[in-house]
KOLBAMAR-545286 format. One record per residue (C-alpha): residue number from 1; z, y negated, x. Coordinates in nm, 2 decimals, padded with zeros to 4 digits. Each point is the difference from the previous one (the first is absolute). Example, Ala and Ser with C-alpha at 12.3 -4.5 7.8 and 13.67 -1.06 7.14 Angstrom:
# residues 2
{i=1	Z=00.78	Y=00.45	X=01.23}
{i=2	Z=-00.07	Y=-00.34	X=00.14}
This chain:
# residues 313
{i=1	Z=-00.29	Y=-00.87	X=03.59}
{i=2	Z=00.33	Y=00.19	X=-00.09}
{i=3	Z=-00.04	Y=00.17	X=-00.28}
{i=4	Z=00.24	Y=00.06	X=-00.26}
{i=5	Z=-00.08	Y=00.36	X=-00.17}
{i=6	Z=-00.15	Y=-00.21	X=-00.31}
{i=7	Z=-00.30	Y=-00.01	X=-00.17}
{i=8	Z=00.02	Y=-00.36	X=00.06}
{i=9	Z=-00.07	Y=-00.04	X=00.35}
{i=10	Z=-00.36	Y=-00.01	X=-00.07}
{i=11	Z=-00.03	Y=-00.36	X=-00.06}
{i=12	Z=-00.05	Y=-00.10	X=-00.33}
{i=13	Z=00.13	Y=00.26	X=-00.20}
{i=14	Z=00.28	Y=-00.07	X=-00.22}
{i=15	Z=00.26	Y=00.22	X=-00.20}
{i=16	Z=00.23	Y=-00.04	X=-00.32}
{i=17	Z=00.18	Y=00.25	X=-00.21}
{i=18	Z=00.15	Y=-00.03	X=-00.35}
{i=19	Z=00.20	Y=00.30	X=-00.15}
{i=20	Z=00.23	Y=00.08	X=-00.30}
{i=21	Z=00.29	Y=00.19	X=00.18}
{i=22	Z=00.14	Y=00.13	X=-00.32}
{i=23	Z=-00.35	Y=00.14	X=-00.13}
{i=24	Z=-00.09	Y=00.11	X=00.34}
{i=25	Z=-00.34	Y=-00.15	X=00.01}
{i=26	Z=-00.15	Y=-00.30	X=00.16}
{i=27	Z=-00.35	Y=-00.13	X=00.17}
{i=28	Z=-00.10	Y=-00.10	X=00.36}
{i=29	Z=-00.32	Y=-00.34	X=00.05}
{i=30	Z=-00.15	Y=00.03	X=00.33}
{i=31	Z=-00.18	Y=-00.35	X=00.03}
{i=32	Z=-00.23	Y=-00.08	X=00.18}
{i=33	Z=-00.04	Y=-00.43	X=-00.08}
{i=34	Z=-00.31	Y=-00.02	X=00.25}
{i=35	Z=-00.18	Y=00.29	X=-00.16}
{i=36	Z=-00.05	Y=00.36	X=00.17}
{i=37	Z=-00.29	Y=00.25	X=00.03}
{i=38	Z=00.14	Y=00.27	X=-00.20}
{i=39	Z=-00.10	Y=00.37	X=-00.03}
{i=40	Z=00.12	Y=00.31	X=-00.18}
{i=41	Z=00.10	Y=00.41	X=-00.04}
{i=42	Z=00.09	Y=00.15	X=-00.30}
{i=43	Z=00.07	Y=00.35	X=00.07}
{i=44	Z=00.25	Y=00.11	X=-00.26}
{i=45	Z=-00.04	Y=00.14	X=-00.32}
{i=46	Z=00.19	Y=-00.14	X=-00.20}
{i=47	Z=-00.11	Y=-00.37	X=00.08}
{i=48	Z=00.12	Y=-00.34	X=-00.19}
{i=49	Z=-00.18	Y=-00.30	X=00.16}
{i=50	Z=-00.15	Y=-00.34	X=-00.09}
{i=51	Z=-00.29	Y=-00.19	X=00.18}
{i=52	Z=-00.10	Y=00.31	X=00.27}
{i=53	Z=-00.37	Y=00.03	X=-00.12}
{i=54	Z=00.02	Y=-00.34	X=00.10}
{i=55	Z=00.03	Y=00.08	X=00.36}
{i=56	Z=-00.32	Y=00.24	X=00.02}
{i=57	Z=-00.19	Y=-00.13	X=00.29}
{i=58	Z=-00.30	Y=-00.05	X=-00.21}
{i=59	Z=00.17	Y=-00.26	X=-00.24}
{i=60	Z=00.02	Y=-00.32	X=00.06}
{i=61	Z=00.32	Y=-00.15	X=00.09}
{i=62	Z=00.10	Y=00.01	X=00.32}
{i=63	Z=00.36	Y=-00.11	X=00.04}
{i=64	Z=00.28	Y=00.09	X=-00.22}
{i=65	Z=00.36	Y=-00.30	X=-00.01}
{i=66	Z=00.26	Y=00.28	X=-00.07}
{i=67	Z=00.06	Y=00.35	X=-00.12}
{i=68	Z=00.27	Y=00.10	X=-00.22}
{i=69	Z=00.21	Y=00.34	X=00.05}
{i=70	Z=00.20	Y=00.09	X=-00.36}
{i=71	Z=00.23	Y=00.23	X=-00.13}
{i=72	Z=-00.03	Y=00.04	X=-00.43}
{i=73	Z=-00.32	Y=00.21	X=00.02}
{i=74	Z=-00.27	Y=-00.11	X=-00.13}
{i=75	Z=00.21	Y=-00.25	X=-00.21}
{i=76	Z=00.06	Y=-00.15	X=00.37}
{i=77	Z=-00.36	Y=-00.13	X=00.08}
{i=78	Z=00.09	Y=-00.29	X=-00.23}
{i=79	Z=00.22	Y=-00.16	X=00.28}
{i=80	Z=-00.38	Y=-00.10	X=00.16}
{i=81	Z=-00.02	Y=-00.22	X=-00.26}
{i=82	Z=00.30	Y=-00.21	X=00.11}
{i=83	Z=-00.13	Y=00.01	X=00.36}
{i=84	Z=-00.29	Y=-00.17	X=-00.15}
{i=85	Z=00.17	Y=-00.21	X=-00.20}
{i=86	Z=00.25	Y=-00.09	X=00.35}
{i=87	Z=-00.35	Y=-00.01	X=00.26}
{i=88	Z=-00.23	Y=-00.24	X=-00.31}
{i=89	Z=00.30	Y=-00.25	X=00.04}
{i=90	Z=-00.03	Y=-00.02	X=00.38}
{i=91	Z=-00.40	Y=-00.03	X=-00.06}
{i=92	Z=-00.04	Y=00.30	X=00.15}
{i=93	Z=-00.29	Y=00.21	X=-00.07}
{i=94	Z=-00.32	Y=00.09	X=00.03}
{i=95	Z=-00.24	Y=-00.35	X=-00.12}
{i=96	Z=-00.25	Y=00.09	X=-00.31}
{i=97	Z=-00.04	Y=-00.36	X=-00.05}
{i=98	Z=00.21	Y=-00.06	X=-00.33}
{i=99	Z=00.30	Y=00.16	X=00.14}
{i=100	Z=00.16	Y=00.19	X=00.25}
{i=101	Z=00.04	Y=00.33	X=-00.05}
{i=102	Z=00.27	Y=00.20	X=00.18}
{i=103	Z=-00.12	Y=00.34	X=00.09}
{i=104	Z=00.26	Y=00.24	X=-00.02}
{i=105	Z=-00.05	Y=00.35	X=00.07}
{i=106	Z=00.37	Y=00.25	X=-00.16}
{i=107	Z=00.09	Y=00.35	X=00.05}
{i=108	Z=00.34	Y=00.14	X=-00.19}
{i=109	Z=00.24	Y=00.27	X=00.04}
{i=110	Z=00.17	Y=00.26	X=-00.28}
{i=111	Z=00.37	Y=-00.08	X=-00.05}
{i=112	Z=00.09	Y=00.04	X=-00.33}
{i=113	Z=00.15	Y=00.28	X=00.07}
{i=114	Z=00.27	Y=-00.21	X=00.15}
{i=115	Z=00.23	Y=-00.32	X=-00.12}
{i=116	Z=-00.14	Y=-00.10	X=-00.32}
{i=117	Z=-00.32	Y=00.08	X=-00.16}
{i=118	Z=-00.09	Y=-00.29	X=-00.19}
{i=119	Z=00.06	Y=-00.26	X=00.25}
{i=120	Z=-00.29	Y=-00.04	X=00.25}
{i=121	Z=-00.15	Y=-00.27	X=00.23}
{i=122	Z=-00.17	Y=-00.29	X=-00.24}
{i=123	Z=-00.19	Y=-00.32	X=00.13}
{i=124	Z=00.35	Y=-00.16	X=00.04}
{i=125	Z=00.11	Y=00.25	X=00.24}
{i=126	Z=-00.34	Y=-00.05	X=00.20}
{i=127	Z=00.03	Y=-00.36	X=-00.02}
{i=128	Z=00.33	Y=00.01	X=00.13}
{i=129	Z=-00.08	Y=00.24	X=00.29}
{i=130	Z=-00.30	Y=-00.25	X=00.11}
{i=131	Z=00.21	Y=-00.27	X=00.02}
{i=132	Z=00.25	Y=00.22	X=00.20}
{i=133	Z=-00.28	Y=00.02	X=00.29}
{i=134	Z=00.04	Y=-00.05	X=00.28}
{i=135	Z=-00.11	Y=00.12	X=00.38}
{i=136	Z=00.39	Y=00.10	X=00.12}
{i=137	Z=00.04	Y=00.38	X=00.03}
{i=138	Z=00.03	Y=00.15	X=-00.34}
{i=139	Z=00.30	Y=00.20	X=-00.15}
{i=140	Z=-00.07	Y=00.38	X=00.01}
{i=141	Z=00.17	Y=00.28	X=-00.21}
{i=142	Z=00.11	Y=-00.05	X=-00.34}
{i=143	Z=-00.22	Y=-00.31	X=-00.12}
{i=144	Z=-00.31	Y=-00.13	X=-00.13}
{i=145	Z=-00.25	Y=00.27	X=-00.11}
{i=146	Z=00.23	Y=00.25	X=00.18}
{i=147	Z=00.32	Y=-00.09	X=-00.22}
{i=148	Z=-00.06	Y=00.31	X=-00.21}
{i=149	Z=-00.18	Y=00.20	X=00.23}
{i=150	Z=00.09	Y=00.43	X=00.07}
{i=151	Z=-00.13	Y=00.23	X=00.17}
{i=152	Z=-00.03	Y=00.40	X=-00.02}
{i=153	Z=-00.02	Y=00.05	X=-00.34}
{i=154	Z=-00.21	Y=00.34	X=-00.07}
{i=155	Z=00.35	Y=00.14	X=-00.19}
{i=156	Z=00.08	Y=-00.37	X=-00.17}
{i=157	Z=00.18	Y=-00.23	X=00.08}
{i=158	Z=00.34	Y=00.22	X=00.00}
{i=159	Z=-00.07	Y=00.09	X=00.43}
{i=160	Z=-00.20	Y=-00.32	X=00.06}
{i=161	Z=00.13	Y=-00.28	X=00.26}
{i=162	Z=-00.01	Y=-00.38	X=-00.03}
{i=163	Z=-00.28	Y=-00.16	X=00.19}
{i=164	Z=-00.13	Y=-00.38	X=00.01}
{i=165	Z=-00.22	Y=-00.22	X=00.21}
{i=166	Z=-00.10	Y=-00.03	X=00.42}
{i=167	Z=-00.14	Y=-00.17	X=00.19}
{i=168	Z=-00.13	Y=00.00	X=00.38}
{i=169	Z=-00.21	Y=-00.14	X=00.27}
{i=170	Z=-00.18	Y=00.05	X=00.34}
{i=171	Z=-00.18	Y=-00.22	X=00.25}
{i=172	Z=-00.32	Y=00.20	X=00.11}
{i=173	Z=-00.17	Y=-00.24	X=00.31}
{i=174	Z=00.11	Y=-00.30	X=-00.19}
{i=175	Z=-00.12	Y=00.15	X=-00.37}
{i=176	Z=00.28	Y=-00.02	X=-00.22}
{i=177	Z=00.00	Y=00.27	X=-00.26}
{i=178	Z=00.32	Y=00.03	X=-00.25}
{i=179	Z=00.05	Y=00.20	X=-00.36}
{i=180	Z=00.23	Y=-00.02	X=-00.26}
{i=181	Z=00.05	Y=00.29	X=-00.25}
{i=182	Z=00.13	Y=00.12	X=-00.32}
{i=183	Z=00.09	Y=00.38	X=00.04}
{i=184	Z=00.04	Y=00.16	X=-00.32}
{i=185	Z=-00.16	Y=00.33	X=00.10}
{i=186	Z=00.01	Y=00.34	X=-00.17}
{i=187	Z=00.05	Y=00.12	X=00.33}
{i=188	Z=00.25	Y=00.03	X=00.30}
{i=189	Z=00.00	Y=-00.29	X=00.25}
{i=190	Z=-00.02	Y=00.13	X=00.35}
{i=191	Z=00.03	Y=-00.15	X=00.32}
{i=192	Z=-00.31	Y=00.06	X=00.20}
{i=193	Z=00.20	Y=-00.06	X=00.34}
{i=194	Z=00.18	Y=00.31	X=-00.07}
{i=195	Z=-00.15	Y=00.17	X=-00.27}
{i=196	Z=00.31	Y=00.06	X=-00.20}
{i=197	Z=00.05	Y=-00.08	X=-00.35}
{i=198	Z=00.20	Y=-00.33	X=-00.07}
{i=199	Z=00.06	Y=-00.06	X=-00.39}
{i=200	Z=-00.19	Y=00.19	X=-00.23}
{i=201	Z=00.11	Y=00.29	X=-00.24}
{i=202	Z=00.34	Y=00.13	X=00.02}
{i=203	Z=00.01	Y=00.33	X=-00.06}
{i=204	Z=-00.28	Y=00.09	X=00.31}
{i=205	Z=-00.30	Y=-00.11	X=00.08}
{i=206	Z=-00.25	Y=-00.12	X=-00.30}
{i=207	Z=-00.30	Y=00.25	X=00.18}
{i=208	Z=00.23	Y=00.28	X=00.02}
{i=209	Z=00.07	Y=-00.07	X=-00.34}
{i=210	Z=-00.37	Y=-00.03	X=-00.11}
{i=211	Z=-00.09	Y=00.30	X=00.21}
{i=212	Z=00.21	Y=00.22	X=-00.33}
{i=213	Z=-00.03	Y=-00.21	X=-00.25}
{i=214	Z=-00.19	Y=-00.19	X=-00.24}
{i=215	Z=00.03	Y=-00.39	X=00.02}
{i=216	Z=00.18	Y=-00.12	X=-00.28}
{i=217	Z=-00.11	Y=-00.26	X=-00.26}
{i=218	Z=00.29	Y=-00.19	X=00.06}
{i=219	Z=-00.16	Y=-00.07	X=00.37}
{i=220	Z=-00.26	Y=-00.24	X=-00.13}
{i=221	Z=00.19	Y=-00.31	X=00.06}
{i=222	Z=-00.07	Y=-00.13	X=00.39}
{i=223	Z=-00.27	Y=-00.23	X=00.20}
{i=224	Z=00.02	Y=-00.11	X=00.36}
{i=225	Z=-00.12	Y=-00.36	X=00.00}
{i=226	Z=-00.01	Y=-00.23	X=00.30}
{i=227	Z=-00.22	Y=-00.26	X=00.21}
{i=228	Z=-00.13	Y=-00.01	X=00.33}
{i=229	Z=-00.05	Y=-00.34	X=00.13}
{i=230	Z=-00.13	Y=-00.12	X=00.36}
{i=231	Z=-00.10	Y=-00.31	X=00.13}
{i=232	Z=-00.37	Y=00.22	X=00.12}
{i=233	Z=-00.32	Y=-00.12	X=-00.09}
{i=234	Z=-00.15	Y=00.25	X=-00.24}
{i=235	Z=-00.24	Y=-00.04	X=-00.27}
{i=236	Z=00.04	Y=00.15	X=-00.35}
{i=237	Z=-00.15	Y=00.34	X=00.12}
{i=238	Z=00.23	Y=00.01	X=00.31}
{i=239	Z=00.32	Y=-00.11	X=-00.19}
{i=240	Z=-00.04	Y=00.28	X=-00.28}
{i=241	Z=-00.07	Y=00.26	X=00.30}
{i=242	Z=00.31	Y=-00.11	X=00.17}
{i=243	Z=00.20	Y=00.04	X=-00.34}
{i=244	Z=-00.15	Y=00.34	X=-00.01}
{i=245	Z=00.08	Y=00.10	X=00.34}
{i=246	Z=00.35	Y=-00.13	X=-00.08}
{i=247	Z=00.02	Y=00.28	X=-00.22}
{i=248	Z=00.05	Y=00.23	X=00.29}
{i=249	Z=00.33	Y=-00.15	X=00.07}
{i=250	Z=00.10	Y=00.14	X=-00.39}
{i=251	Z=-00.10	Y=00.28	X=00.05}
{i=252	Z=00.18	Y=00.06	X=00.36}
{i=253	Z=00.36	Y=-00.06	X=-00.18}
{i=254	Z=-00.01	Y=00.09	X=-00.36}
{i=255	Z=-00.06	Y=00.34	X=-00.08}
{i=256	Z=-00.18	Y=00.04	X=-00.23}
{i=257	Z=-00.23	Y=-00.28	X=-00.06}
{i=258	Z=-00.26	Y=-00.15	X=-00.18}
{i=259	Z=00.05	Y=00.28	X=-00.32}
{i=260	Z=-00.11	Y=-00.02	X=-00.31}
{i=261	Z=00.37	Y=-00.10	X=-00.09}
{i=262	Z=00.00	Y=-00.31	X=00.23}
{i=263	Z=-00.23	Y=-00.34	X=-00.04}
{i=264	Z=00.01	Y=-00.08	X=00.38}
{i=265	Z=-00.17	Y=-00.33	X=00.07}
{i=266	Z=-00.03	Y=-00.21	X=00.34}
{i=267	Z=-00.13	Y=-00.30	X=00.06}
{i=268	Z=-00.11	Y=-00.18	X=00.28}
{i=269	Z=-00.03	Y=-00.39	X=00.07}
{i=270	Z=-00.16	Y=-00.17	X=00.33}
{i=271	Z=00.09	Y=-00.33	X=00.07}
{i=272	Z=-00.31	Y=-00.05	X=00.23}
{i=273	Z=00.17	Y=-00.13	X=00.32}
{i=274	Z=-00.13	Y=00.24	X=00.32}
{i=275	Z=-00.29	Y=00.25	X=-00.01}
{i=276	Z=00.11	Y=00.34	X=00.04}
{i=277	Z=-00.13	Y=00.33	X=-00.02}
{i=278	Z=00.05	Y=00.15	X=-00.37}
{i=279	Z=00.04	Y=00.37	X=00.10}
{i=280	Z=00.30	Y=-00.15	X=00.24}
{i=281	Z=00.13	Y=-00.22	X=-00.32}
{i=282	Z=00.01	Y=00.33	X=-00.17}
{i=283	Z=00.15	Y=00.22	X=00.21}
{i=284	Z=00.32	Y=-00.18	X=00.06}
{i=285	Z=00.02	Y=-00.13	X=-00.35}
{i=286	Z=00.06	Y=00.35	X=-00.13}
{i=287	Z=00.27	Y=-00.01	X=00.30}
{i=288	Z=00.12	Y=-00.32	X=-00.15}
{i=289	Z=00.02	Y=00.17	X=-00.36}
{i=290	Z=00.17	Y=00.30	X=00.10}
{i=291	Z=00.26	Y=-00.21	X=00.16}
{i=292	Z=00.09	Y=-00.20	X=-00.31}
{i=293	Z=-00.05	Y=00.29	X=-00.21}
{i=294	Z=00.31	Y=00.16	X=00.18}
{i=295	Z=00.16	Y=-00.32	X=-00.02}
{i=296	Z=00.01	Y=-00.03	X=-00.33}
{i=297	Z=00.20	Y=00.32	X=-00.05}
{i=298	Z=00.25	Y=-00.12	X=00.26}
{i=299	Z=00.07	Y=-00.32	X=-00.12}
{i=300	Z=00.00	Y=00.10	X=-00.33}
{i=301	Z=00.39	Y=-00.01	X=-00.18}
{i=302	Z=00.12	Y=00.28	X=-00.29}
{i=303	Z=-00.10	Y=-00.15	X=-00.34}
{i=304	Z=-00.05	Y=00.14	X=-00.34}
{i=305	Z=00.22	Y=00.29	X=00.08}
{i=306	Z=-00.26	Y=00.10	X=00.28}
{i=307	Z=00.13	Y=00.03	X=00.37}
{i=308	Z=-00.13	Y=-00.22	X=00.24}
{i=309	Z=00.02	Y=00.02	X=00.36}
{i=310	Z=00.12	Y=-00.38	X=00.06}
{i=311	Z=00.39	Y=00.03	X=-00.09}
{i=312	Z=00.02	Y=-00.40	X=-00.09}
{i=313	Z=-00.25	Y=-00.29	X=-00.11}
């Protein structure tokens, strides 16, 4: 199989975004019609997420039929609800009997700091994002939950850099592992190939900075969010060890990570096609993170007065 760099060359996986270009926010549905085995890390601080207590192995549901990336803050975990609203109409959802119930697992982003505060994604804008699914390569940079999105942002947002959303894949003895991620990070994005800074603070590097200085309130504003999806057969424990081990890859190209300033959040879904050793699955998805985690700053355009490192859309 020739892959095509995407988090949808794991069969089954689907991917829509919806944005407000003028208010520089916007929301990302990874769906999943057939229902995945889904796990979980939370390893920010500053966390804003619906439906992840959900994905404790000891609960009971097992599969998950999307998860929803979102800009707005916490304001942003209402564009689930139009996922829902998208998935119930295509009877999609987990069977209690009396309905179908979509399960829909969220995790947003801070950028209100960019654009326009008061506008945010809503149900409408995860309704239309759903119905925007689809399993062709998705659009990277400025869009969906990375429309708004910055990064290295200890000083504010006066030396900060645009960022946005990536995405990337790998073939590992015919297990396909892929991500997608919103990069919003406190931090400075770093490519782990060469070990030199990419985007990220301008004035110098944000640990240098932190090394004589106090972080600033004004930091507290950032979130790497993202999903790891792979067409392995995990179970519920496997999948959230996987996510976790996906953290890795965050941590080898944003410097810092996973402070008390960020919310970082990574799922992981499992389509259940080929057995596969998890500790392998693992491994190479935080190779697969990192790579769409520099992605995202490359493909990412100048917006909201921020630089970017793309020079057109």
């Amino acid at each position: 199989m020739k892959l095509k760099n995407a988090i949808t060359d794991v069969r089954g996986i689907e991917v829509g975004h919806a944005q407000n270009e003028e208010a520089l926010t916007g929301c990302t549905v990874i769906l999943c019609r057939k229902g995945a085995v889904a796990g979980v890390d939370v390893r920010g601080g500053a966390p804003g997420t619906r439906e992840t207590d959900l994905l404790n192995p000891i609960n009971r549901i097992q599969k998950v039929h999307a998860i929803v990336l979102a800009g707005g803050s916490a304001f942003g975990l209402d564009a689930a609800s139009g996922v829902m609203r998208y998935l119930e109409e295509q009877k999609i959802g987990f069977n209690t009997g009396f309905a179908k119930v979509p399960i829909v697992p969220a995790a947003i982003l801070y950028d209100l700091n960019l654009g326009h505060a008061d506008v945010r994604p809503d149900s409408a804008m995860g309704y239309l994002a759903a119905s925007r699914a689809s399993s062709a390569p998705p659009g990277e940079g400025n869009l969906g939950a990375g429309t708004g999105a910055s990064v290295g942002k200890m000083r504010g947002m006066k030396y900060a850099m645009k960022s946005g959303i990536g995405t990337s894949s790998m073939d590992i003895n015919d297990i396909i592992i892929g991500a997608l991620v919103a990069v919003n990070a406190i931090g400075d994005v770093v490519d782990p190939k060469t070990g030199k800074i990419i985007a990220g603070l301008r004035s110098g590097s944000t640990l240098a900075w932190m090394k004589k200085n106090q972080a600033r309130s004004a930091a507290k504003s950032n979130t790497v969010i993202g999903v790891i999806a792979t067409n392995a057969k995990l179970t519920k424990a496997e999948a959230t060890k996987v996510a976790q081990m996906a953290q890795d890859g965050l941590a080898q190209s944003i410097r810092p990570a996973h402070t008390m300033y960020d919310g970082d959040t990574i799922f992981a879904l499992a389509t259940g096609e080929k057995k596969a050793d998890v500790s392998t699955v693992g491994a190479f998805a935080a190779e697969a993170l990192a790579e769409a985690i520099v992605r995202a700053v490359k493909m990412s355009a100048p917006a909201g007065g921020l630089p970017g490192l793309m020079k057109h859309k």
